[in-house]
C-alpha positions in Angstrom: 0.0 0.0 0.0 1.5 3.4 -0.3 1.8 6.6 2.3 -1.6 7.6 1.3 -3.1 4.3 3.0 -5.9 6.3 5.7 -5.5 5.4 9.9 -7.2 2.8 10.9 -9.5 3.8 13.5 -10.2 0.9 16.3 -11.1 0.6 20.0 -8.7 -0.1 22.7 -10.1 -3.9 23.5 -9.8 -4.6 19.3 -6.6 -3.1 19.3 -5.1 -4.8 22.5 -6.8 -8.2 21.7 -4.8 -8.7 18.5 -2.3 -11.5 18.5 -1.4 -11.8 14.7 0.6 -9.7 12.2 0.2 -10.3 7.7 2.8 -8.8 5.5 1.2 -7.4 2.3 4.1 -6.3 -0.2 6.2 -3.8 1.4 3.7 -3.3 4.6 3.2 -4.9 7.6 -0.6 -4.8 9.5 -1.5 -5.8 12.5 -4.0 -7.7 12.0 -7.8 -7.1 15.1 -10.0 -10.1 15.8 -12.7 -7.6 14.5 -11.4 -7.1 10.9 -9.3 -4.1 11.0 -5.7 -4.5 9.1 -3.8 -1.5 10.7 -0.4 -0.2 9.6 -1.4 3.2 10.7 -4.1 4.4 13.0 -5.9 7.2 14.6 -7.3 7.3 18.5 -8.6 9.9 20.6 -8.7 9.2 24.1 -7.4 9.9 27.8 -3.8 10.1 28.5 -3.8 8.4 32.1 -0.3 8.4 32.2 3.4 9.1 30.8 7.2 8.5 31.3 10.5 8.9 30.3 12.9 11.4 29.4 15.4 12.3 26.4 14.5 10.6 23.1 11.8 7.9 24.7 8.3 8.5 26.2 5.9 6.0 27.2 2.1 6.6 27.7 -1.2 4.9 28.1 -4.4 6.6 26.1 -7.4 5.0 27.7 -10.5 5.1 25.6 -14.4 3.3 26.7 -13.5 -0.1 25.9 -9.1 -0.5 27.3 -6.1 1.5 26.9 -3.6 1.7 24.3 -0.1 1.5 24.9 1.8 4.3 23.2 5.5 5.3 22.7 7.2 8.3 21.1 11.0 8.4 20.1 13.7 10.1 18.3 11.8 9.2 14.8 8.8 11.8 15.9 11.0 14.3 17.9 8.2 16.4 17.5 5.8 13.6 19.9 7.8 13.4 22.3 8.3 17.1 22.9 4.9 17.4 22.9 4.2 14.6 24.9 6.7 15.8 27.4 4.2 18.8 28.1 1.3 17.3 28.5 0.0 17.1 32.0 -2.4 13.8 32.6 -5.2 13.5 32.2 -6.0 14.9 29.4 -8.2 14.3 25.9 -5.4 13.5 23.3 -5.5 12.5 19.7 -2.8 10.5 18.4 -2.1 9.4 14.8 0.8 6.7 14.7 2.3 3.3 13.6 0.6 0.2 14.6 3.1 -2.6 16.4 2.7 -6.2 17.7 5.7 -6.5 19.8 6.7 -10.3 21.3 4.6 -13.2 20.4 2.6 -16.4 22.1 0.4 -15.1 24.9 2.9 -12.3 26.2 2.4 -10.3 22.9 1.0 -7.1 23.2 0.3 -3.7 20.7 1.8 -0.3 20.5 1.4 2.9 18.9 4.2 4.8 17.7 3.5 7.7 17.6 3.8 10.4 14.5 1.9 13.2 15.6 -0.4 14.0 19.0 -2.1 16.8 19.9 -4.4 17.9 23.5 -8.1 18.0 22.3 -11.6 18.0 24.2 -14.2 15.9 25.0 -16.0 16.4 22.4 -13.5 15.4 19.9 -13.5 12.6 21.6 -16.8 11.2 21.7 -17.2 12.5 17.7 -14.2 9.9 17.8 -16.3 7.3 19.7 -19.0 7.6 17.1 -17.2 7.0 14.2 -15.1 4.8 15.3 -18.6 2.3 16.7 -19.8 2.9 12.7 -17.0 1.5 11.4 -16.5 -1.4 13.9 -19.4 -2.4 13.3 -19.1 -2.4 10.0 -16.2 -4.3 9.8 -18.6 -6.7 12.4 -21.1 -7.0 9.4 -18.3 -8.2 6.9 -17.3 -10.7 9.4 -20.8 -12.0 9.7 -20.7 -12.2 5.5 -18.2 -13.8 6.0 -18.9 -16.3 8.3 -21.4 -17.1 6.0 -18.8 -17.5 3.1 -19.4 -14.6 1.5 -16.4 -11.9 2.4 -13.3 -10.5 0.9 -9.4 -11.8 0.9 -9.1 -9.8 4.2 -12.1 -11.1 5.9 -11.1 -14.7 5.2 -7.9 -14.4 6.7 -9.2 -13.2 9.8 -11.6 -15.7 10.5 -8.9 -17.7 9.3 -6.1 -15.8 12.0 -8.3 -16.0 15.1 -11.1 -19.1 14.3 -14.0 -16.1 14.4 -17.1 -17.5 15.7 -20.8 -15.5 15.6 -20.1 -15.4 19.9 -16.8 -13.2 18.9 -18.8 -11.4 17.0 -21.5 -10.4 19.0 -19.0 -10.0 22.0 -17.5 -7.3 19.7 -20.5 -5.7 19.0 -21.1 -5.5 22.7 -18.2 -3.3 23.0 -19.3 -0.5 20.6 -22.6 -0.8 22.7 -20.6 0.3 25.8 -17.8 2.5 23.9 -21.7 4.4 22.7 -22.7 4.4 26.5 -19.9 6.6 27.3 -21.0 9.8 25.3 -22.8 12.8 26.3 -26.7 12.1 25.1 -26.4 16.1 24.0 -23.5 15.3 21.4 -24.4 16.2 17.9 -22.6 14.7 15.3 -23.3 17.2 12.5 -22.1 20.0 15.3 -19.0 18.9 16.1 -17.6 16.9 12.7 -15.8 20.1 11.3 -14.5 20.7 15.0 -12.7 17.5 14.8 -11.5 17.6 11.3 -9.2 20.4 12.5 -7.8 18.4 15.5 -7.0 15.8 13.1 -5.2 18.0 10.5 -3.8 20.3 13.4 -2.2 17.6 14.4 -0.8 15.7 11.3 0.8 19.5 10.2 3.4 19.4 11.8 5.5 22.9 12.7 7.1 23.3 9.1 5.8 25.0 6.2 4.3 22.6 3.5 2.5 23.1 0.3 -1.3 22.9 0.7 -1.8 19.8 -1.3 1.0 18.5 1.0 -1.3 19.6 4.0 -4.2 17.6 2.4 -2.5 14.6 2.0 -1.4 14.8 5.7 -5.0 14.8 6.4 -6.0 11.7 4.0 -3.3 9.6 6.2 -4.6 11.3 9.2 -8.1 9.5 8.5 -9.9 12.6 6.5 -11.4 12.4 3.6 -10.0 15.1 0.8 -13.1 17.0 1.1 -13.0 17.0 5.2 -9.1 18.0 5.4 -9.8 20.8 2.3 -12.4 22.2 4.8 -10.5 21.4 8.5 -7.3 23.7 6.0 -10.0 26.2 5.3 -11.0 26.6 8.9 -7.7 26.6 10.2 -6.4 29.7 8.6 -9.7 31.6 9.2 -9.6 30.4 12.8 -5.9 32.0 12.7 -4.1 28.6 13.8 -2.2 28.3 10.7 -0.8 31.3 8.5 0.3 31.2 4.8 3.8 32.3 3.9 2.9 31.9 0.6 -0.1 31.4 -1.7 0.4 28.0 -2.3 2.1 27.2 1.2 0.6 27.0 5.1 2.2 26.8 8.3 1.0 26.3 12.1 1.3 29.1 14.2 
Protein backbone atom coordinates (compact mmCIF):
# COMPACT_ATOMS: atom_id res chain seq x y z
CA UNK A 1 0.00 0.00 0.00
CA UNK A 2 1.51 3.39 -0.29
CA UNK A 3 1.76 6.58 2.30
CA UNK A 4 -1.63 7.57 1.31
CA UNK A 5 -3.14 4.34 3.03
CA UNK A 6 -5.93 6.28 5.66
CA UNK A 7 -5.49 5.38 9.85
CA UNK A 8 -7.22 2.77 10.92
CA UNK A 9 -9.49 3.82 13.52
CA UNK A 10 -10.18 0.87 16.33
CA UNK A 11 -11.11 0.56 19.95
CA UNK A 12 -8.73 -0.07 22.74
CA UNK A 13 -10.09 -3.85 23.47
CA UNK A 14 -9.80 -4.58 19.26
CA UNK A 15 -6.56 -3.15 19.31
CA UNK A 16 -5.11 -4.79 22.47
CA UNK A 17 -6.77 -8.25 21.66
CA UNK A 18 -4.77 -8.69 18.50
CA UNK A 19 -2.35 -11.55 18.47
CA UNK A 20 -1.42 -11.79 14.66
CA UNK A 21 0.64 -9.65 12.22
CA UNK A 22 0.25 -10.34 7.74
CA UNK A 23 2.84 -8.82 5.51
CA UNK A 24 1.24 -7.44 2.30
CA UNK A 25 4.08 -6.33 -0.18
CA UNK A 26 6.15 -3.81 1.45
CA UNK A 27 3.72 -3.30 4.61
CA UNK A 28 3.16 -4.90 7.61
CA UNK A 29 -0.58 -4.82 9.55
CA UNK A 30 -1.46 -5.79 12.52
CA UNK A 31 -4.01 -7.69 11.98
CA UNK A 32 -7.81 -7.11 15.10
CA UNK A 33 -10.00 -10.07 15.78
CA UNK A 34 -12.73 -7.61 14.51
CA UNK A 35 -11.43 -7.07 10.93
CA UNK A 36 -9.27 -4.05 10.95
CA UNK A 37 -5.72 -4.46 9.13
CA UNK A 38 -3.81 -1.52 10.66
CA UNK A 39 -0.35 -0.22 9.61
CA UNK A 40 -1.37 3.18 10.67
CA UNK A 41 -4.12 4.39 12.95
CA UNK A 42 -5.89 7.21 14.60
CA UNK A 43 -7.33 7.26 18.51
CA UNK A 44 -8.55 9.90 20.57
CA UNK A 45 -8.74 9.19 24.07
CA UNK A 46 -7.43 9.91 27.79
CA UNK A 47 -3.83 10.08 28.48
CA UNK A 48 -3.83 8.41 32.14
CA UNK A 49 -0.30 8.36 32.24
CA UNK A 50 3.37 9.10 30.76
CA UNK A 51 7.16 8.48 31.31
CA UNK A 52 10.54 8.86 30.31
CA UNK A 53 12.88 11.41 29.37
CA UNK A 54 15.41 12.34 26.44
CA UNK A 55 14.47 10.59 23.13
CA UNK A 56 11.77 7.87 24.73
CA UNK A 57 8.33 8.50 26.22
CA UNK A 58 5.93 6.03 27.15
CA UNK A 59 2.07 6.62 27.72
CA UNK A 60 -1.23 4.86 28.11
CA UNK A 61 -4.36 6.62 26.15
CA UNK A 62 -7.44 5.00 27.67
CA UNK A 63 -10.50 5.10 25.60
CA UNK A 64 -14.43 3.34 26.69
CA UNK A 65 -13.49 -0.13 25.89
CA UNK A 66 -9.14 -0.46 27.31
CA UNK A 67 -6.08 1.50 26.88
CA UNK A 68 -3.62 1.74 24.29
CA UNK A 69 -0.10 1.48 24.93
CA UNK A 70 1.76 4.26 23.16
CA UNK A 71 5.55 5.33 22.71
CA UNK A 72 7.23 8.27 21.05
CA UNK A 73 10.96 8.38 20.13
CA UNK A 74 13.66 10.10 18.26
CA UNK A 75 11.79 9.18 14.85
CA UNK A 76 8.81 11.85 15.95
CA UNK A 77 10.97 14.30 17.87
CA UNK A 78 8.18 16.40 17.49
CA UNK A 79 5.75 13.64 19.86
CA UNK A 80 7.81 13.35 22.27
CA UNK A 81 8.32 17.11 22.89
CA UNK A 82 4.89 17.42 22.88
CA UNK A 83 4.23 14.56 24.94
CA UNK A 84 6.69 15.78 27.44
CA UNK A 85 4.25 18.84 28.07
CA UNK A 86 1.30 17.26 28.53
CA UNK A 87 0.04 17.10 32.03
CA UNK A 88 -2.39 13.85 32.65
CA UNK A 89 -5.16 13.48 32.24
CA UNK A 90 -6.04 14.89 29.41
CA UNK A 91 -8.16 14.35 25.86
CA UNK A 92 -5.44 13.50 23.32
CA UNK A 93 -5.52 12.47 19.66
CA UNK A 94 -2.84 10.53 18.41
CA UNK A 95 -2.11 9.39 14.84
CA UNK A 96 0.76 6.74 14.65
CA UNK A 97 2.26 3.34 13.56
CA UNK A 98 0.64 0.23 14.56
CA UNK A 99 3.06 -2.58 16.42
CA UNK A 100 2.70 -6.18 17.74
CA UNK A 101 5.66 -6.53 19.85
CA UNK A 102 6.73 -10.32 21.26
CA UNK A 103 4.56 -13.23 20.41
CA UNK A 104 2.58 -16.40 22.13
CA UNK A 105 0.38 -15.13 24.88
CA UNK A 106 2.94 -12.27 26.22
CA UNK A 107 2.39 -10.32 22.91
CA UNK A 108 1.04 -7.11 23.16
CA UNK A 109 0.34 -3.74 20.65
CA UNK A 110 1.79 -0.31 20.46
CA UNK A 111 1.40 2.88 18.86
CA UNK A 112 4.16 4.76 17.70
CA UNK A 113 3.45 7.68 17.61
CA UNK A 114 3.83 10.43 14.54
CA UNK A 115 1.87 13.19 15.63
CA UNK A 116 -0.41 14.00 19.04
CA UNK A 117 -2.06 16.82 19.90
CA UNK A 118 -4.40 17.88 23.47
CA UNK A 119 -8.15 18.00 22.33
CA UNK A 120 -11.57 18.00 24.25
CA UNK A 121 -14.24 15.93 25.01
CA UNK A 122 -16.00 16.39 22.44
CA UNK A 123 -13.50 15.45 19.92
CA UNK A 124 -13.49 12.58 21.61
CA UNK A 125 -16.76 11.17 21.70
CA UNK A 126 -17.16 12.45 17.72
CA UNK A 127 -14.22 9.89 17.84
CA UNK A 128 -16.26 7.29 19.71
CA UNK A 129 -19.01 7.62 17.07
CA UNK A 130 -17.24 7.01 14.24
CA UNK A 131 -15.13 4.81 15.26
CA UNK A 132 -18.60 2.35 16.68
CA UNK A 133 -19.76 2.92 12.68
CA UNK A 134 -16.97 1.53 11.35
CA UNK A 135 -16.47 -1.39 13.89
CA UNK A 136 -19.45 -2.38 13.33
CA UNK A 137 -19.14 -2.36 9.96
CA UNK A 138 -16.17 -4.30 9.76
CA UNK A 139 -18.57 -6.71 12.38
CA UNK A 140 -21.13 -6.95 9.43
CA UNK A 141 -18.26 -8.24 6.92
CA UNK A 142 -17.27 -10.69 9.42
CA UNK A 143 -20.85 -11.96 9.66
CA UNK A 144 -20.67 -12.17 5.51
CA UNK A 145 -18.20 -13.84 6.04
CA UNK A 146 -18.93 -16.32 8.33
CA UNK A 147 -21.36 -17.15 5.98
CA UNK A 148 -18.81 -17.54 3.11
CA UNK A 149 -19.44 -14.61 1.52
CA UNK A 150 -16.36 -11.85 2.39
CA UNK A 151 -13.28 -10.50 0.88
CA UNK A 152 -9.45 -11.77 0.93
CA UNK A 153 -9.05 -9.84 4.25
CA UNK A 154 -12.08 -11.13 5.87
CA UNK A 155 -11.08 -14.72 5.15
CA UNK A 156 -7.94 -14.41 6.67
CA UNK A 157 -9.21 -13.23 9.80
CA UNK A 158 -11.64 -15.69 10.46
CA UNK A 159 -8.90 -17.69 9.34
CA UNK A 160 -6.15 -15.83 12.02
CA UNK A 161 -8.33 -16.02 15.12
CA UNK A 162 -11.11 -19.07 14.29
CA UNK A 163 -13.97 -16.09 14.41
CA UNK A 164 -17.14 -17.45 15.70
CA UNK A 165 -20.83 -15.52 15.56
CA UNK A 166 -20.10 -15.37 19.86
CA UNK A 167 -16.76 -13.16 18.95
CA UNK A 168 -18.76 -11.39 16.98
CA UNK A 169 -21.54 -10.42 18.99
CA UNK A 170 -19.04 -10.04 21.99
CA UNK A 171 -17.46 -7.25 19.75
CA UNK A 172 -20.53 -5.74 18.97
CA UNK A 173 -21.13 -5.51 22.71
CA UNK A 174 -18.16 -3.33 22.98
CA UNK A 175 -19.29 -0.49 20.58
CA UNK A 176 -22.63 -0.80 22.74
CA UNK A 177 -20.61 0.31 25.80
CA UNK A 178 -17.81 2.51 23.93
CA UNK A 179 -21.74 4.41 22.72
CA UNK A 180 -22.72 4.37 26.48
CA UNK A 181 -19.94 6.61 27.33
CA UNK A 182 -20.95 9.76 25.31
CA UNK A 183 -22.85 12.76 26.28
CA UNK A 184 -26.74 12.14 25.09
CA UNK A 185 -26.39 16.06 23.97
CA UNK A 186 -23.51 15.35 21.42
CA UNK A 187 -24.43 16.15 17.91
CA UNK A 188 -22.57 14.68 15.34
CA UNK A 189 -23.28 17.23 12.55
CA UNK A 190 -22.14 20.03 15.25
CA UNK A 191 -19.01 18.93 16.06
CA UNK A 192 -17.64 16.93 12.68
CA UNK A 193 -15.76 20.13 11.35
CA UNK A 194 -14.51 20.74 14.96
CA UNK A 195 -12.73 17.53 14.76
CA UNK A 196 -11.53 17.55 11.32
CA UNK A 197 -9.17 20.40 12.52
CA UNK A 198 -7.85 18.42 15.47
CA UNK A 199 -7.04 15.76 13.12
CA UNK A 200 -5.23 18.03 10.52
CA UNK A 201 -3.79 20.27 13.37
CA UNK A 202 -2.18 17.59 14.38
CA UNK A 203 -0.84 15.70 11.29
CA UNK A 204 0.77 19.48 10.21
CA UNK A 205 3.37 19.39 11.82
CA UNK A 206 5.45 22.90 12.71
CA UNK A 207 7.12 23.35 9.05
CA UNK A 208 5.78 25.02 6.23
CA UNK A 209 4.30 22.64 3.50
CA UNK A 210 2.52 23.13 0.31
CA UNK A 211 -1.29 22.93 0.71
CA UNK A 212 -1.79 19.80 -1.31
CA UNK A 213 1.04 18.51 1.02
CA UNK A 214 -1.31 19.57 4.01
CA UNK A 215 -4.16 17.61 2.43
CA UNK A 216 -2.55 14.61 2.01
CA UNK A 217 -1.42 14.77 5.68
CA UNK A 218 -4.98 14.79 6.40
CA UNK A 219 -6.05 11.71 4.03
CA UNK A 220 -3.29 9.58 6.17
CA UNK A 221 -4.61 11.27 9.16
CA UNK A 222 -8.12 9.51 8.51
CA UNK A 223 -9.87 12.63 6.51
CA UNK A 224 -11.42 12.38 3.57
CA UNK A 225 -9.99 15.14 0.79
CA UNK A 226 -13.09 16.99 1.08
CA UNK A 227 -12.97 16.95 5.22
CA UNK A 228 -9.05 17.96 5.35
CA UNK A 229 -9.82 20.82 2.31
CA UNK A 230 -12.41 22.22 4.80
CA UNK A 231 -10.46 21.44 8.46
CA UNK A 232 -7.27 23.74 6.01
CA UNK A 233 -10.04 26.21 5.26
CA UNK A 234 -10.96 26.61 8.91
CA UNK A 235 -7.73 26.57 10.25
CA UNK A 236 -6.36 29.73 8.56
CA UNK A 237 -9.72 31.59 9.24
CA UNK A 238 -9.58 30.39 12.77
CA UNK A 239 -5.85 31.98 12.70
CA UNK A 240 -4.06 28.58 13.84
CA UNK A 241 -2.22 28.29 10.66
CA UNK A 242 -0.79 31.31 8.47
CA UNK A 243 0.28 31.20 4.84
CA UNK A 244 3.81 32.34 3.88
CA UNK A 245 2.89 31.94 0.55
CA UNK A 246 -0.14 31.39 -1.68
CA UNK A 247 0.43 27.97 -2.29
CA UNK A 248 2.13 27.17 1.17
CA UNK A 249 0.60 27.01 5.09
CA UNK A 250 2.17 26.82 8.26
CA UNK A 251 0.98 26.27 12.14
CA UNK A 252 1.29 29.14 14.21
Amino acid sequence: MTDMEPAERVFAREFTAARHTVESGDASYVVTPAGAWCRRVFVIGTLTSRRGSGDVMQARVADPTDTFRVSADWQNPDAVETLGYIKPPAFVAITGRAALMGSGPRAYTTIAAEAITVVDRTARDLWTQKTAGVTLDRLEALERGLSGDGDERIRATIGLYGTTEEDVRDMAEMVRVALESLRPDIAPWDVAPLIGREILLAALGSEEISESDAIARGVRSGLSAREARRALEDLIAAGECYQPTPDTVKPL
